[in-house]
LOKEDREN-986893 format. One record per residue (C-alpha): residue number from 0; residue in three letters; chain; x, y, z negated. Coordinates in pm, whole numbers, plus 50000, padded with zeros to 5 digits. Layout:
   seq   type   mol       u       v       w
   NUM    ALA     A       X       Y       Z
...
//
This chain:
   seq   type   mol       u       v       w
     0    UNK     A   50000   50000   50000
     1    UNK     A   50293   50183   49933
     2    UNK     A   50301   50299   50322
     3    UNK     A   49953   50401   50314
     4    UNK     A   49813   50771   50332
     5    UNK     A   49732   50899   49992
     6    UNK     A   49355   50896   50064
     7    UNK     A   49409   50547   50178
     8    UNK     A   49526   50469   49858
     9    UNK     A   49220   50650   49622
    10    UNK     A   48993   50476   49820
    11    UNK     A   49124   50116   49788
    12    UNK     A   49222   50193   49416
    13    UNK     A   48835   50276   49344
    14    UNK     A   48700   49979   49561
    15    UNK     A   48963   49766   49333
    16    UNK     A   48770   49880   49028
    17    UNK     A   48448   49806   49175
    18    UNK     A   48578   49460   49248
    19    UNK     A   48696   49404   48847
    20    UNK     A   48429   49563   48748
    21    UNK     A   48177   49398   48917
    22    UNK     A   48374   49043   48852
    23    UNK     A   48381   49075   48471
    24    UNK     A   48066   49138   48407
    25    UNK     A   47915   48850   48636
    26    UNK     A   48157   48607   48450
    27    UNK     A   48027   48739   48142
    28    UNK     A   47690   48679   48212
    29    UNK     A   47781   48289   48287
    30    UNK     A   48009   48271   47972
    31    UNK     A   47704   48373   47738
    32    UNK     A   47419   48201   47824
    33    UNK     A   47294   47845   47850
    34    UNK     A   47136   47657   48172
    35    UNK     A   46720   47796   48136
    36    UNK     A   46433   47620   48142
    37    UNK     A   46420   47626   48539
    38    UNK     A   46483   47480   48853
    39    UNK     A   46851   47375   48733
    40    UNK     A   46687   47218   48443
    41    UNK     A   46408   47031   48679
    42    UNK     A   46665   46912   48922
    43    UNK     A   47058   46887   48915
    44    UNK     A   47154   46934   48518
    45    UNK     A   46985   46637   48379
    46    UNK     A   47148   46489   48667
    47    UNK     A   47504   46571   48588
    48    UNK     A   47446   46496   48262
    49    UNK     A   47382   46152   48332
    50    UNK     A   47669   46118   48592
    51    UNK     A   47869   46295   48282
    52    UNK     A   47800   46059   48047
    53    UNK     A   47754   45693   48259
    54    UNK     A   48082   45757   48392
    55    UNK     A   47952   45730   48761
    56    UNK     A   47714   45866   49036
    57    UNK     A   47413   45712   48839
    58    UNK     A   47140   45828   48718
    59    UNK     A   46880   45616   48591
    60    UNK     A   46612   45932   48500
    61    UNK     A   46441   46071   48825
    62    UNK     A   46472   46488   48857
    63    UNK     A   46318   46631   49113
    64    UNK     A   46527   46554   49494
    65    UNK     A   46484   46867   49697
    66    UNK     A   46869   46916   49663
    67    UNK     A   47186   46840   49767
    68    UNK     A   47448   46730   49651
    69    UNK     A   47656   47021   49573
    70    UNK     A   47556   47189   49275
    71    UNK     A   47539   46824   49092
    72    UNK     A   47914   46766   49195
    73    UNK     A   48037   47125   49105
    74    UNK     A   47916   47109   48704
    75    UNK     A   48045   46778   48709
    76    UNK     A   48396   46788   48843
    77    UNK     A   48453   47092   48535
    78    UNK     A   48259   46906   48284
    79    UNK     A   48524   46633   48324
    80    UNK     A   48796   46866   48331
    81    UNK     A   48718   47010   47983
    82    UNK     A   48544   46698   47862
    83    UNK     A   48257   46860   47732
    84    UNK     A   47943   46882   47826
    85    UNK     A   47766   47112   47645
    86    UNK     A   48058   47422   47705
    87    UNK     A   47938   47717   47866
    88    UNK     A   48244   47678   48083
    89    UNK     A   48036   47416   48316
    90    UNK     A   47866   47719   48509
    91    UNK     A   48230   47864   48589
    92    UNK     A   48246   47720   48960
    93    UNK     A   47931   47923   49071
    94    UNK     A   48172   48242   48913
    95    UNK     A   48478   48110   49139
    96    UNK     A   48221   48024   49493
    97    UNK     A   48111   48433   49422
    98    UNK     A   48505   48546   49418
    99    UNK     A   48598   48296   49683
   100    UNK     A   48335   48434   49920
   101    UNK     A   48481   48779   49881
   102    UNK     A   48785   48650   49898
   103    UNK     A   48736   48478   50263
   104    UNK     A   48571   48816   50381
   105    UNK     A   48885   49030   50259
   106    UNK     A   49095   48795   50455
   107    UNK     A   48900   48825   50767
   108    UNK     A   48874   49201   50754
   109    UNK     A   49279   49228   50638
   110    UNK     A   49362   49005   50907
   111    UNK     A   49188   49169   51184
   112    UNK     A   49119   49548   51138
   113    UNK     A   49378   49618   50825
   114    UNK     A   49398   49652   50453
   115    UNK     A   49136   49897   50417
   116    UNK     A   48850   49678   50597
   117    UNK     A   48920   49420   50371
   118    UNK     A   48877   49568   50109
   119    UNK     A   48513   49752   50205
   120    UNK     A   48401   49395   50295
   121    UNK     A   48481   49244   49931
   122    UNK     A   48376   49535   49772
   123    UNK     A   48043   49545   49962
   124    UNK     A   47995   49152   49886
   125    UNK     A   48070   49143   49538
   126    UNK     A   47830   49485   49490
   127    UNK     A   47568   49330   49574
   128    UNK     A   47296   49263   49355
   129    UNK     A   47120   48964   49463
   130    UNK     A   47462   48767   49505
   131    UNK     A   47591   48864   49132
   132    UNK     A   47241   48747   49010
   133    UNK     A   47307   48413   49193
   134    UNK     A   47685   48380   49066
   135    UNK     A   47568   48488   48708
   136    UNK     A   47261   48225   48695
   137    UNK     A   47474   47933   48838
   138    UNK     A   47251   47677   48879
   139    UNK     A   47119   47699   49295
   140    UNK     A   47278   47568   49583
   141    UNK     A   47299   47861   49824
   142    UNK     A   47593   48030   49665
   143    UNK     A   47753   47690   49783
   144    UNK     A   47584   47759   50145
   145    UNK     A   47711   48091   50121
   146    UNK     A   48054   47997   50067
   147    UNK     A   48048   47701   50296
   148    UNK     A   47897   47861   50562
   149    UNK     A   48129   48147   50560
   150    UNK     A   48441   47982   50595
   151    UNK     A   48276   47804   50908
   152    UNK     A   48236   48110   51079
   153    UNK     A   48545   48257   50977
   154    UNK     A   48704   47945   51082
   155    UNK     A   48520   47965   51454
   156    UNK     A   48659   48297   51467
   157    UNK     A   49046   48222   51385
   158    UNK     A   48972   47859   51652
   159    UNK     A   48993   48134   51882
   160    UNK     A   49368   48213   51843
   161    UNK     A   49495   47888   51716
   162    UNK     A   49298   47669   51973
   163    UNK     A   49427   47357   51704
   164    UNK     A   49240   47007   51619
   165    UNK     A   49287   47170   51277
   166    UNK     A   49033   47442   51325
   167    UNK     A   48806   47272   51508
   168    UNK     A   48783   46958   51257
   169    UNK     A   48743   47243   50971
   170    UNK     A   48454   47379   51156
   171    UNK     A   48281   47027   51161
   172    UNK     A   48333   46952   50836
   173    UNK     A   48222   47305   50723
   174    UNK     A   47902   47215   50965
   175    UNK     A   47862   46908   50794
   176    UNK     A   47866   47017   50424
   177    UNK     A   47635   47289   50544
   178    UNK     A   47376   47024   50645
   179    UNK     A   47419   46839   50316
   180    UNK     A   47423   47097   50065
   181    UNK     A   47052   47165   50066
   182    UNK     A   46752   47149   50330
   183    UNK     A   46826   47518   50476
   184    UNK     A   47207   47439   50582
   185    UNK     A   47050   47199   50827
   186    UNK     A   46998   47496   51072
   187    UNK     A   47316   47688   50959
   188    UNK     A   47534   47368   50998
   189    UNK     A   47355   47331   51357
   190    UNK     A   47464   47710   51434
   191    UNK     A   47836   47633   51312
   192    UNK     A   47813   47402   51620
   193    UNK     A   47660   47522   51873
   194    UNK     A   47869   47808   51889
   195    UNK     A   48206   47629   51881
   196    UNK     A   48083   47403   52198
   197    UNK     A   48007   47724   52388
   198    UNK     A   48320   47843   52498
   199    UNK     A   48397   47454   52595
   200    UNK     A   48081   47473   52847
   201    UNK     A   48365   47528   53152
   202    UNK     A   48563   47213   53024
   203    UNK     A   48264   46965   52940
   204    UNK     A   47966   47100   53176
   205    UNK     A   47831   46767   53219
   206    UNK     A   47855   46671   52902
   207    UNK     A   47686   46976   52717
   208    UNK     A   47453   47059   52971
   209    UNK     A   47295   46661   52859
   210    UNK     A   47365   46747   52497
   211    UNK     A   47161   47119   52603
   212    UNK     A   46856   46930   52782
   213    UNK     A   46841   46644   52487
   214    UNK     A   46792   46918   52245
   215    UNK     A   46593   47179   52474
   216    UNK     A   46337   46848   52503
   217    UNK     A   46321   46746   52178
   218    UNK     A   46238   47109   52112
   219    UNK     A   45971   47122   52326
   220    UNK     A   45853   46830   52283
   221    UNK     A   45803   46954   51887
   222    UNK     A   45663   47263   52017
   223    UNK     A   45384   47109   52132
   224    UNK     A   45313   46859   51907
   225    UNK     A   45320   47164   51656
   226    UNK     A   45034   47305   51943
   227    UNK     A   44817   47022   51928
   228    UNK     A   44890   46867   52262
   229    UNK     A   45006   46536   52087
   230    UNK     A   45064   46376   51821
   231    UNK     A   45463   46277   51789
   232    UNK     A   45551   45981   51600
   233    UNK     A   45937   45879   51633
   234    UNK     A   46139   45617   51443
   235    UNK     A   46463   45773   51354
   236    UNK     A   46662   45454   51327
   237    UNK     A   46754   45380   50931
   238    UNK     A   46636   45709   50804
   239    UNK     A   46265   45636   50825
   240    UNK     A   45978   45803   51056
   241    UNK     A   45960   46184   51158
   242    UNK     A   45613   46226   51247
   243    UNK     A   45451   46556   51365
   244    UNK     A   45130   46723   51491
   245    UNK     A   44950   47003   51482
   246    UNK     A   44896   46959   51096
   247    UNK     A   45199   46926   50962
   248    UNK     A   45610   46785   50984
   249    UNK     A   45737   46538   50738
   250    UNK     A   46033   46318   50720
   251    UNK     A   46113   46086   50400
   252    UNK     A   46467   46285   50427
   253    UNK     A   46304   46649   50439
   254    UNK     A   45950   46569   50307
   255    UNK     A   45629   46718   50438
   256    UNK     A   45574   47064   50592
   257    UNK     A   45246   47238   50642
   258    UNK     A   45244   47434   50993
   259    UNK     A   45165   47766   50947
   260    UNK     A   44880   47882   51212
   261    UNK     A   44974   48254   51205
   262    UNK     A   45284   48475   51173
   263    UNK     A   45334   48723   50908
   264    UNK     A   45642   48981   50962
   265    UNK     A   45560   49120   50585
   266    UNK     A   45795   48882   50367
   267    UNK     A   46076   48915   50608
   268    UNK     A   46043   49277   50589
   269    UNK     A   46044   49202   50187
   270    UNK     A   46314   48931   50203
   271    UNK     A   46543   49205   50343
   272    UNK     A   46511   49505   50154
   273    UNK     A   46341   49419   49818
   274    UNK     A   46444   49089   49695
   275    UNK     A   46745   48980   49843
   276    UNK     A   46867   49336   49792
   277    UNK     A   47079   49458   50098
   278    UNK     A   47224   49771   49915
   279    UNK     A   47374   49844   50254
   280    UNK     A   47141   49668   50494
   281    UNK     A   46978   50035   50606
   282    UNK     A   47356   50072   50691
   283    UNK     A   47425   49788   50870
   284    UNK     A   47129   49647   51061
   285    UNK     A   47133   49990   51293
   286    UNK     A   47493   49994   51337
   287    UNK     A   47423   49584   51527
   288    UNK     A   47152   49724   51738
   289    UNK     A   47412   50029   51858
   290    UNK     A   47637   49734   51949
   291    UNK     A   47425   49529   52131
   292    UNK     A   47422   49802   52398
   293    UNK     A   47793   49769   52456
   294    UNK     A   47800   49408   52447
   295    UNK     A   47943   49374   52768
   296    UNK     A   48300   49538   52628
   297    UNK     A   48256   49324   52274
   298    UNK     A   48566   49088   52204
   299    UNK     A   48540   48760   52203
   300    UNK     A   48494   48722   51842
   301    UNK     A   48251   48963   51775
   302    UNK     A   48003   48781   52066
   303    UNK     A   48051   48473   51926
   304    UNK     A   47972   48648   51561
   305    UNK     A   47657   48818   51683
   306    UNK     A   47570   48469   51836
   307    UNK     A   47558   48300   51487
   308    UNK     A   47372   48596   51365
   309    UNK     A   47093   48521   51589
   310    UNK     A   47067   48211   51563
   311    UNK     A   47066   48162   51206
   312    UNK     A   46760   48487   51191
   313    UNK     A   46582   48284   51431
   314    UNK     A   46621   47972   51233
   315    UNK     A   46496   48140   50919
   316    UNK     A   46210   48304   51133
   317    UNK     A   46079   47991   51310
   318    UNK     A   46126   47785   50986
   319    UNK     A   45984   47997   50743
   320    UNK     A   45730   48076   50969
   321    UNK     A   45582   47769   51086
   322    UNK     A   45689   47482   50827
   323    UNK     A   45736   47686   50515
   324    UNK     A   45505   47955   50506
   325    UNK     A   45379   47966   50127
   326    UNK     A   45729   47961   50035
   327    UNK     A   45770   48284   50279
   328    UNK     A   45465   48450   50164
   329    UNK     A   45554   48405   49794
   330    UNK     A   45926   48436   49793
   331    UNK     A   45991   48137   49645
   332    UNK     A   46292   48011   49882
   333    UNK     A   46279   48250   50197
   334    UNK     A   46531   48534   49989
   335    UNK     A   46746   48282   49923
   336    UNK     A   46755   48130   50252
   337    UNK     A   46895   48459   50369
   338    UNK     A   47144   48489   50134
   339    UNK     A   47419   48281   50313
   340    UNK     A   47401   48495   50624
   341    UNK     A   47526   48838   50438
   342    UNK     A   47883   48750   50476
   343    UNK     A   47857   48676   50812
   344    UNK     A   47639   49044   50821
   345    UNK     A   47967   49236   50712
   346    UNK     A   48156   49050   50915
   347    UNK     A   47976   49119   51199
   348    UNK     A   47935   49470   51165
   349    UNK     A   48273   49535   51089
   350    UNK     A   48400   49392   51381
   351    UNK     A   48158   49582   51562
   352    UNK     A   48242   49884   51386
   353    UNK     A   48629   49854   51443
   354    UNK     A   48667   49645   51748
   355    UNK     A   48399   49827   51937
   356    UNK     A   48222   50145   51836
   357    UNK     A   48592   50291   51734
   358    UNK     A   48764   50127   52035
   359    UNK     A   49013   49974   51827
   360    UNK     A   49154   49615   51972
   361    UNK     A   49065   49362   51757
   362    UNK     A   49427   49217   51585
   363    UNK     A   49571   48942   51735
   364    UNK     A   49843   48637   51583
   365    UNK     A   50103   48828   51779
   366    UNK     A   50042   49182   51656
   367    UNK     A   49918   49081   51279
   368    UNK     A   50264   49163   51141
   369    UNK     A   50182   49533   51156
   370    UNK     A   49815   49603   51115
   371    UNK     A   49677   49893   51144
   372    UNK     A   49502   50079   50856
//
C-alpha cells in the first residue's frame, strides 16, 4: 500500500475497519448464543448429534430431510475437533464460510482490477445485512451455497487464463457440491456448467449441440406437461419416478411441488430490496443494465459472468414461480435462494464497472505483477 496515493490509502484503511468491525461482531453473535428452537433444531443438529455421539454417519432418530448434506458435516467435523458437543464453538464454520466468501471476492477484484477493488468487494459483502444474519445464526445451508457457488464462478473465470484440467475439474466439483448441498444448488450447480461448456461449443459442436437438444426436449417436454397437454411419467433409473402434470412435480429425491397457475412479480420485488437486504442493490442492478448496452465490447469474463447471472435469476424466477410459489409469496425460502448469487452480483458489476464502463483492460496472468490501482 505503501506505493499508493494517500487517498488510496484512507479509503482502504476505513474499508479495513468496516471489515473488523463487521467480522467481530458476527463472531460474537455465534460465540454467545445456542442453536434455537428452529429449522437447525428440526433438521441437521439432532442429526450431528447423533453422528457425534455413534461415532459414524448414523442416525437412528428421523429429522426432517429437506437438506443436504453440508451443514450436518460442517458442525460435525469441529465438534470432533474440540470433542465437545455442547461448545458454542460448533457454529464457528458458518463464521469462517462468511470470511471465506469475502475473502474469494477480494481475490478476484485484487487480481483483476487492483487493490482497491478488492477491497470495495469484501467490504460490500461482509456489510451486508442479510449475509451477517446468516453467518451469525449458523445453522442453514445457503451460506455453504454461497461459498460454494462462488468459488465456481470465480474458478470459470480464472479457466479462462489457465485453460488447465485443474480448473476445469474444480469447476465440476464446485458444480457438484452445489447440487448436493441443498435442493436450490441443483439449478446453480447446472449454471456452473453450462457456462464452462460454452466456450467449448467450436471444439465439441456435435457433441453439445445433442447434450443442447436432450435438455431443450426434456424442457419442453416439462413445459407442457406443466400446461396440461400430458401427463409425464418417467422412471429415472435407481432414483425412483419423476412424475409431472399440470397439478403438480414430485420426485422421491426432491418431493412434491404444487404448480403455481399465475405469476406474481411482488415477492421478487420484496426478495430484493426488503428481506434479503441489498444495501447496494439500487447501486448495482442499474449499473448491469448500462452494461448490457455495450456488451458487444465486454471481455470475455465479464460475458461469461453476466451469463451465470441470468441464468441463475431465471432459475429462481421459473422455480419459485411455478413449483414453489407459497414459499415465494411468504418468504419462507425465496430470500434465501437469492442469497448465493450476491457475490457473483459484485463480481459482476465490478468487472463491468472497471473492465467496461471505465475502459480499463481487464488484468491478465502476464500483466498481474503490476496492477493497477
Amino acid at each position: 500500500m505503501t506505493s499508493l496515493p494517500t487517498w488510496q490509502i484512507v479509503v482502504i484503511t476505513l474499508m479495513l475497519i468496516i471489515c473488523v468491525v463487521n467480522l467481530i461482531f458476527a463472531l460474537h453473535e455465534v460465540l454467545i448464543k445456542p442453536t434455537f428452537a428452529w429449522d437447525a433444531w428440526r433438521g441437521w443438529e439432532p442429526k450431528t448429534l447423533q453422528f457425534y455421539y455413534n461415532r459414524s454417519l448414523d442416525a437412528p432418530m428421523e429429522t426432517i430431510g429437506n437438506h443436504g448434506s453440508v451443514s450436518t458435516n460442517a458442525q460435525l467435523w469441529i465438534m470432533l475437533a474440540i470433542n465437545d458437543p455442547d461448545s458454542l464453538l460448533s457454529h464457528l464454520p458458518w463464521w469462517l464460510a462468511y470470511l471465506s466468501t469475502g475473502l474469494a471476492l477480494f481475490g478476484f477484484g485484487k487480481e483483476r482490477y487492483g487493490l482497491i477493488t478488492g477491497w470495495m468487494l469484501i467490504t460490500a459483502f461482509l456489510s451486508m445485512p442479510y449475509v451477517v444474519t446468516h453467518a451469525a445464526l449458523a445453522g442453514y445451508a445457503d451460506l455453504w451455497l454461497c461459498l460454494i457457488f462462488t468459488l465456481g464462478v470465480l474458478t470459470i473465470v480464472e479457466n479462462n487464463s489457465m485453460h488447465s484440467f485443474k480448473t476445469v475439474s474444480l469447476v465440476i466439483g464446485y458444480s457438484v457440491l452445489c447440487i448436493i448441498t441443498k435442493r436450490a444448488g441443483f439449478g446453480y450447480g447446472l449454471s456452473l456448467l453450462a457456462v464452462l461448456l460454452l466456450p467449448h461449443y467450436r471444439r465439441f459442436p456435435v457433441t453439445l449441440s445433442l447434450l443442447g437438444l436432450v435438455a431443450c426436449t426434456i424442457a419442453a417436454a416439462v413445459t407442457a406437461a406443466l400446461a396440461g397437454a400430458f401427463s409425464l411419467k418417467v422412471p429415472v433409473g435407481p432414483f425412483g419416478l419423476l412424475e409431472v402434470n399440470e397439478l403438480f412435480a414430485q420426485h422421491p429425491l426432491f418431493g412434491r411441488y404444487h404448480v403455481n397457475p399465475r405469476w406474481v412479480l411482488e415477492p421478487y420485488i420484496t426478495a430484493v430490496f426488503r428481506f434479503t437486504s441489498w444495501n447496494i442493490a439500487g447501486v448495482l442492478l442499474p449499473l448491469l443494465f448500462l452494461a448490457l448496452l455495450k456488451i458487444s465490447s465486454l471481455d470475455t469474463y465479464t460475458r461469461q459472468l453476466l451469463t451465470l447471472l441470468g441464468l441463475t435469476i431465471a432459475y429462481i424466477v421459473i422455480y419459485f414461480g411455478v413449483l414453489a410459489p407459497d414459499s415465494a409469496m411468504n418468504q419462507t425460502a425465496l430470500s434465501r435462494a437469492i442469497l448465493p448469487i450476491v457475490p457473483l452480483l459484485l463480481a459482476t458489476a465490478s468487472s463491468c464497472y472497471s473492465g467496461c464502463l471505465l475502459g480499463r483492460e481487464t488484468i491478465t496472468p502476464t500483466n498481474r505483477s503490476t496492477p493497477s490501482s
